[in-house]
C-alpha positions, 0 to 999 in steps of 0.5 A, a space after each residue: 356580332 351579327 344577328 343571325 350569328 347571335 342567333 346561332 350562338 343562343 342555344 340554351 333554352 329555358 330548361 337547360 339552364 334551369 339544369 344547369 343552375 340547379 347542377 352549379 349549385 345543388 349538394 348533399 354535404 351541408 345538409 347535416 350541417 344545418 340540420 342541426 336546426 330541426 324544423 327551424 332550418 326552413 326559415 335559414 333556408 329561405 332567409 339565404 335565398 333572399 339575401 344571397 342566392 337571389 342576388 348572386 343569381 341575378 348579379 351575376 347574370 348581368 356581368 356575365 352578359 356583358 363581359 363574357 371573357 373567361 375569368 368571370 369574378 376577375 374580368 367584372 371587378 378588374 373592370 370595375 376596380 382595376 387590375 389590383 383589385 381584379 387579382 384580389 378577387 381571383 386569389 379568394 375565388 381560388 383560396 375559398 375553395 382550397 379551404 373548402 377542400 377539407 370539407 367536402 373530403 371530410 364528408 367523403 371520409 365519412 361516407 366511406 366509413 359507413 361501406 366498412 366501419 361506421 364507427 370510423 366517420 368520427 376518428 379524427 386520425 381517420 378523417 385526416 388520413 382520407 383526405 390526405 390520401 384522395 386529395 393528392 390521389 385527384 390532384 396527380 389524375 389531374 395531371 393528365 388533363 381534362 379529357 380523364 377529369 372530364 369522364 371522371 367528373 361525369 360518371 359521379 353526378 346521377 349515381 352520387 348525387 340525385 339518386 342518394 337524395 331521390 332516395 333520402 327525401 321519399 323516405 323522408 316523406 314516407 316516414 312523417 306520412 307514416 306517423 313513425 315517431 320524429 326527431 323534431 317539432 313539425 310546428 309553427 312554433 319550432 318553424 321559427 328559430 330561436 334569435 335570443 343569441 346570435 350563437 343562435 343563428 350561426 346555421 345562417 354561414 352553413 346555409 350561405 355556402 351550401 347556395 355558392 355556385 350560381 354565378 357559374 350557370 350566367 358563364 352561358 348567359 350568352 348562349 342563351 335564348 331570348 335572355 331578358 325573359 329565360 334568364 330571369 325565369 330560369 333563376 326562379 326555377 333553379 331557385 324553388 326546386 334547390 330550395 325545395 329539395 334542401 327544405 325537404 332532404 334537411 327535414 328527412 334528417 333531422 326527423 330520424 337523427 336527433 339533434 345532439 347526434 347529427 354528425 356534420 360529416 356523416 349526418 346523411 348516412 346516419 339519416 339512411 341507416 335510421 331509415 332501414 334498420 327498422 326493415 333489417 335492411 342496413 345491408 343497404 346503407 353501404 350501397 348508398 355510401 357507395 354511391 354517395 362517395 362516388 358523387 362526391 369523387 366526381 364533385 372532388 375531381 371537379 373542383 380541383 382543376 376549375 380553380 386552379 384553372 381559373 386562377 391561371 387567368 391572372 398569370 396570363 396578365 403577369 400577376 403570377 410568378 412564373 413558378 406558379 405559371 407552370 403547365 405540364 403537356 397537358 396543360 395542366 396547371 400543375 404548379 398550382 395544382 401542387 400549391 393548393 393540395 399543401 394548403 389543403 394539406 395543412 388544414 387537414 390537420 385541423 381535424 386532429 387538433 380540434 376536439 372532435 370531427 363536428 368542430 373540426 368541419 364546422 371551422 373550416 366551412 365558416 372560414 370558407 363562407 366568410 371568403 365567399 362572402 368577401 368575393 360577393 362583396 366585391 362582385 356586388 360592389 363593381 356590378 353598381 360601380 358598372 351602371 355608372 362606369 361603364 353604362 354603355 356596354 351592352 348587356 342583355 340581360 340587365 337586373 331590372 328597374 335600371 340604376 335604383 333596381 341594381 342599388 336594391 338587389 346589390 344591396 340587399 346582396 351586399 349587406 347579406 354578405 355582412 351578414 354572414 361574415 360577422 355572423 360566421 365569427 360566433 360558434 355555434 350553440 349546437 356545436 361543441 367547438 372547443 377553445 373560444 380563443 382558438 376559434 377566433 384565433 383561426 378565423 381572424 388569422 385566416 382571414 388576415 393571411 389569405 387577405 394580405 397575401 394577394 396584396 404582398 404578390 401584388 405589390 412585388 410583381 415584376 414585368 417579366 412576370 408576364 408571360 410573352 405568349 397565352 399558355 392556354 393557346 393551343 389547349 383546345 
């Protein structure tokens, strides 16, 4: 490429991407879920930065540079491990985020609750019932392609997103300002949590998976200005304003909510509603359940066609049968669609088989941060195998301090991740979960499932599975 071409293509400059790393990754639906640490979640908070978010950020940046095509995880291990390996990594991209789904749709379950029934956002039938009913309802509107997913997607983001938070974290502030009694310790002392059980530590999982997503911003590290110094600046950015926003919408809960009462699913309205009452404006708190849901449509919609998409990438190289290849007219990739909202589906049940609806969403998010973990594993590991495999590719932007400075910043991203997967096998202490047994039981299983089943396609593909032309040609 050409410098003057290069040129027109570098046009993100240093606050657009900052945006756009904060828009990747920034999310009000975990918040609750760490919360329940009081002022303690600071430390995890912080502790998550330093051993995930930073290195994904910085990773992620390098690999994106240098091996720009579409697929991003998959292209950057397949690179680095070959093509086995390359379809592992994008069947967990696409199988973290199935097993997200239930979630983020319990959480929508919840905050529709508080627009009609409060009461409602603990009722396992219920939860169950929303999500079967919005997941399918997303994947039929992704159906009909990207231009009505696109303006669905658009509309949610301020409305759902930063103005609840906006509003969250003023009174929040207002209320510590005000000297209205708290719900926690604003200690030192309680600053630090307590290590004595690794039971303890567990909100480190929750912490992990509220920070996945950065990787997505260094898709534009191209289209970037002079990326060996924005880059890097635009990270530091991104980084202190979702961590400060985190630090100080989790304190706005835990200072109005006690503790043993945080819902994991509706902990932010219950946040909003312990906010107005003393005013006798509850009648508010629906108008902010309304906004919030529609933030969460959006998030919801948006996440059931990237994944399927992406994971489209590896039919184009016949890692895929052909079942599972299907596109409609609108180039959605429907097959997949179909798949995941199954898989969705069945996991929903979870929430009436476990003991109450806390339990029921914590299982499922540590399942969820475990596979992350398990692909950031694997990213971490091909970016060092790259230095030395493919030390002549053109990258520009690379982690500093050459070869050592990748072995330290992957490193510390490799053990973090760990981490965070042994961490994610202890229930946490603060939340009632049920059967120890059932607990191991569904996260081992789950992993061994989800980890054998890319290596069964694998092992069984056939050439004919490879498509004799790119699906994908003339969507654009």
């Amino acid at each position: 490429m050409t410098e003057s071409k290069k040129s027109e293509r570098q046009v993100l400059g240093l606050f657009t991407l900052s945006m756009i790393g904060v828009a990747a990754v920034l999310s009000l639906r975990n918040i609750p879920s760490v919360a329940e640490e009081g002022f303690g979640s600071v430390f995890y908070w912080i502790l998550g930065a330093i051993i995930v978010f930073l290195p994904v950020a910085f990773v992620s940046a390098e690999l994106a540079t240098g091996w720009p095509q579409a697929g991003g995880l998959y292209i950057w291990v397949k690179e680095a491990f070959g093509d086995r390996w390359g379809f592992v990594t994008s069947w967990f991209y696409w199988i973290a985020n199935v097993v997200w789904f239930p979630t983020i749709l319990a959480f929508t379950a919840a905050t529709i609750a508080y627009i009609f029934n409060p009461a409602l956002a603990s009722n396992g039938f219920y939860t169950m019932s929303v999500i079967l009913v919005v997941f399918w309802a997303f994947t039929i509107v992704n159906f009909f392609g990207m231009k009505i997913s696109g303006w669905v997607s658009t509309i949610g983001v301020i409305l759902g997103t930063l103005i609840p938070g906006a509003i969250l974290i003023i009174m929040g502030l207002w209320w510590v300002a005000s000297g209205n009694p708290l719900e926690i310790a604003l200690t030192g002392k309680s600053a630090i949590p307590d290590f004595s059980s690794i039971n303890n530590v567990v909100f480190l999982v929750g912490v992990s998976l509220s920070y996945v997503g950065l990787e997505l911003s260094s898709i534009h590290a191209r289209e970037v200005k002079d990326p060996n110094r924005n880059y890097p600046k635009s990270i530091f950015i991104a980084v202190i304003l979702i961590l400060l926003i985190y630090i100080i919408a989790t304190i706005a809960v835990a200072v109005v909510v006690p503790q043993s009462e945080i819902s994991l699913v509706a902990g932010l309205m219950q946040a909003f509603e312990a906010f107005f009452k003393p005013f006798n404006m509850s009648w508010i708190v629906p108008l902010i359940a309304t906004l919030t849901a529609i933030g969460a449509f959006a998030l919801i919609n948006t996440w059931v066609i990237g994944p399927a998409k992406a994971f489209m990438v590896t039919a184009r190289n016949g890692d895929l049968p052909p079942v599972l290849q299907k596109v409609n007219g609108n180039y959605a990739p429907v097959s997949i669609l179909i798949l995941q909202a199954i898989v969705g589906s069945l996991l929903a049940f979870l929430f009436v088989l476990m003991p109450n609806v806390n339990a029921s969403y914590w299982i499922i998010t540590a399942l969820t941060s475990q596979l992350y973990t398990i692909i950031y594993i694997l990213m971490f590991a091909a970016a060092i195998r790259l230095r030395y495999s493919r030390p002549d590719v053109e990258r520009p932007y690379r982690v500093p301090g050459g070869i050592a400075g990748m072995w330290i910043v992957a490193g510390i991203g490799l053990v973090g991740s760990l981490l965070i997967l042994i961490v994610g096998f202890f229930p946490p202490s603060q939340i009632t979960t049920g059967s120890l047994m059932f607990y191991e039981a569904f996260l081992f299983g789950g992993i061994i499932l989800f980890t054998l089943i890319p290596f069964v396609i694998y092992h069984f593909r056939k050439p004919e599975w490879k498509p004799e032309k790119d699906i994908f040609l003339d969507e654009d």
